[in-house]
C-alpha positions, 0 to 999 in steps of 0.5 A: 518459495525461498526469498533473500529479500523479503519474508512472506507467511499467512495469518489465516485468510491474511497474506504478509509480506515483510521488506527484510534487507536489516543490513540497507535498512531495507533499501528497495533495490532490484531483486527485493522488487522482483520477490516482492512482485512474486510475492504478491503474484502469489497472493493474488493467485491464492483464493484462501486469502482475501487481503495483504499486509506490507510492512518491514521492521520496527527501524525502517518500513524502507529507508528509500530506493538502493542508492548505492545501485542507481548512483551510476546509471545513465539517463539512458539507463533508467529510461531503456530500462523503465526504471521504477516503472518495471516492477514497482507498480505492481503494487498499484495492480493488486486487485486484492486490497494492501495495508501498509504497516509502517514503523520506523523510517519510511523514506523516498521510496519507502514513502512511496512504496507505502503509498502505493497500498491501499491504506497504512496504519502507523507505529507510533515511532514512524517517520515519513519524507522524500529527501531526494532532493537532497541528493540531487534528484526527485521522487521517481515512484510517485512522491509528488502525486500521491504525497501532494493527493494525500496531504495537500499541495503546501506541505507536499512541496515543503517536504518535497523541496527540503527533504524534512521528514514528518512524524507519525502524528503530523501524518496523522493530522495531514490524512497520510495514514488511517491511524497511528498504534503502538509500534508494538502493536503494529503488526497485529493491528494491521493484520487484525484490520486485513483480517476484517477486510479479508472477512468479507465478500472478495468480489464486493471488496474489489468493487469498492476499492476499484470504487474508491481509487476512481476518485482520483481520476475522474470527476465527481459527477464522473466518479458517483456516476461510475460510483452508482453503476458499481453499486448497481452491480452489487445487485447481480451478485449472490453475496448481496443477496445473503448479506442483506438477508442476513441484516434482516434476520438477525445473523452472521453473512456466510459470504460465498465470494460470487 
């Protein structure tokens, strides 16, 4: 399938899918969501592939939504057309785990976007924020939620209040992304890290990430006992059974995905 907007490839059992809009710095506008969407829907649907990796270039991840399309919309525009809503969570429905990679500016809803994956591993010249209040407006994809869940109700707010960008290290320090690489070595990275994911039991995977995403709905006696029930139903799976087996005789998990 031919995109304008993204590229796509597979690295062995790893789906990647680049943000390529170089002229807008990768502005997120209508027809970048709709591919991107696809894109996933086809990874998705793909049995040969067990994780994906979202990532733009080395200047911008994404440098915000495409201001230029949204500027002249109406209240009743965006909300007859679920804005933001139609499109761009469905990032948030892939059951198959996302890495975001980010290098460069990750700005809005570039921020947002890669929030929205499941963990992101940064360039070293990487730089996170949500300036809408700079142009009159807030975030819209999340920026308040996840940001805040992320990195804590103070330096959310600052950031959110004043548009001020943090770098890779201070995202580091402030939990927003797993780990920081040499921009260079960004994309090899994430995809080596995919590749491991990738790797494993594809039903186990879906389970633990399931597992984990919980923690952010629910209590935590709520949670460890949803938790626990998961874990138990690693039981009924053959997976469990022949990676157990293979830790008490000393060999390689052949993981059959049921």
């Amino acid at each position: 399938m031919a995109f304008e907007n993204i590229t796509v490839e597979t690295r062995g059992n790893v789906g990647v899918i680049a943000l390529n809009r170089p002229k807008a710095m990768n502005a997120l506008c209508a027809a970048l969501i709709s591919e991107l969407g696809q894109a996933l829907d086809a990874f998705e649907a793909d049995d040969s592939i067990g994780a994906v990796v979202l990532t733009g270039s080395e200047k911008a991840f994404a440098a915000g939504a495409d201001i230029k399309e949204m500027a002249s919309k109406s209240y009743m525009d965006v909300y007859l057309a679920n804005f933001i809503t139609d499109g761009w969570e469905r990032v948030t429905k892939c059951r198959k785990p996302i890495v975001a990679a980010v290098a460069g500016f990750a700005l809005g809803g570039g921020c947002e976007m890669a929030m929205m994956c499941d963990f992101i591993i940064a360039g070293d010249n990487a730089k996170f924020g949500q300036p809408e209040i700079t142009i009159g407006t807030i975030p819209g994809a999340g920026g308040t939620q996840r940001l805040t869940r992320a990195v804590g109700k103070s330096k959310a707010m600052e950031m959110c209040l004043t548009g001020r960008m943090m770098d890779a290290a201070e995202a580091e320090r402030a939990g927003l992304v797993s780990r920081i690489v040499p921009v260079a070595e960004l994309l090899d990275e994430a995809v080596k890290a995919a590749g491991k994911i990738a790797s494993l039991s594809r039903p186990i995977v879906m389970l633990c990430k399931e597992s984990v995403n919980a923690a952010f709905e629910t209590t935590l006696a709520q949670g460890v006992t949803f938790e626990r029930r998961l874990f138990h139903s690693t039981f009924s799976t053959e997976d469990q059974k022949e990676g157990m087996a293979a830790f008490v005789e000393k060999r390689p998990a052949a993981f059959k995905n049921r």
